[in-house]
Every structure is written in C-alpha cells, then in structure tokens.
C-alpha positions in Angstrom: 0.2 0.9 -21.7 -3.3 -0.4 -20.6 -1.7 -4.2 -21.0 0.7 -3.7 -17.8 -1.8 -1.9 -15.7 -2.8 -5.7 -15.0 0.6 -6.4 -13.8 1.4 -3.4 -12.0 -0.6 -4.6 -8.7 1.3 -7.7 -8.5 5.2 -6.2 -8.8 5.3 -3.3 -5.9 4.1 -5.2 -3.1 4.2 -8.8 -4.0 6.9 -10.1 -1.9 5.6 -7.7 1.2 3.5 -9.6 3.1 0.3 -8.4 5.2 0.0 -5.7 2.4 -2.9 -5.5 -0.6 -3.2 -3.4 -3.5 -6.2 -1.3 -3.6 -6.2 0.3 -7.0 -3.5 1.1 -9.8 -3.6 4.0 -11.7 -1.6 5.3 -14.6 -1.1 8.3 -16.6 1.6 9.5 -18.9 4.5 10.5 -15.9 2.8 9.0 -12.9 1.9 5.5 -11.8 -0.5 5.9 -8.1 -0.5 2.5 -6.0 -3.2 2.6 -3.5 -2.1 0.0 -1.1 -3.3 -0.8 2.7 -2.2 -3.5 5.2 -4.4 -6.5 5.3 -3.1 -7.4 9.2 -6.1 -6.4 12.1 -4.0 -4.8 14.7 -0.4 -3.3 14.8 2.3 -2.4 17.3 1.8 1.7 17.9 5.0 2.9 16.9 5.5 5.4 20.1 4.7 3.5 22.8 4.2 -0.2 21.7 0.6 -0.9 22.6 -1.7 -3.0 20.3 -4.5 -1.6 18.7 -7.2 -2.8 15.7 -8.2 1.2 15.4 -6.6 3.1 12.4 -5.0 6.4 13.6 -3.9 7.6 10.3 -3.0 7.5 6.9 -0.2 9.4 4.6 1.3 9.5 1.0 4.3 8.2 0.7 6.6 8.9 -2.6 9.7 7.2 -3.7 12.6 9.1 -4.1 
C-alpha cells in the first residue's frame, strides 16, 4: 500500500487547476486528501464580491 501513497496526490486533483494537495493519508478503508486552492482571491458565492480573506473551510466526502 505505502508504494501508491506517492501517487495518490497526483490522481484526485491533477487535471483541476488552481487546486494543491496538502497531505495524503491512508488506512485500511479510508484514503483522507487534504487539498486547498492555490488561487489568492475568489468570487463570494452570495453576492459576487472579490475577496483574498478565507471565510471558511468544510469536509467534503464523495458519495
């Protein structure tokens, strides 16, 4: 298993640009992908305004 931890960070989010793999991590049923985006300011999804402040964060899970 440790010979594809390598890997892993290069699969999930390599064709997604603006996005970087923080850390991989592995155990016997799950596989945690810390991942941020790498772009300084973003569109606020309510109202449309730019901003380069982080307003928050959340776990997403695949279905």
């Amino acid at each position: 298993m440790n010979e594809v931890l390598p890997q892993l960070d290069e699969l999930p989010f390599s064709s997604i640009a603006g996005v970087s793999v923080e850390s991989v991590e592995m155990t016997d049923k799950v596989v945690q992908i810390e991942a941020r985006a790498t772009s300084r300011r973003a569109a606020c999804p309510g109202c449309g305004c730019w901003s380069g402040r982080i307003h928050s964060s959340y776990l997403r899970f695949p279905p």
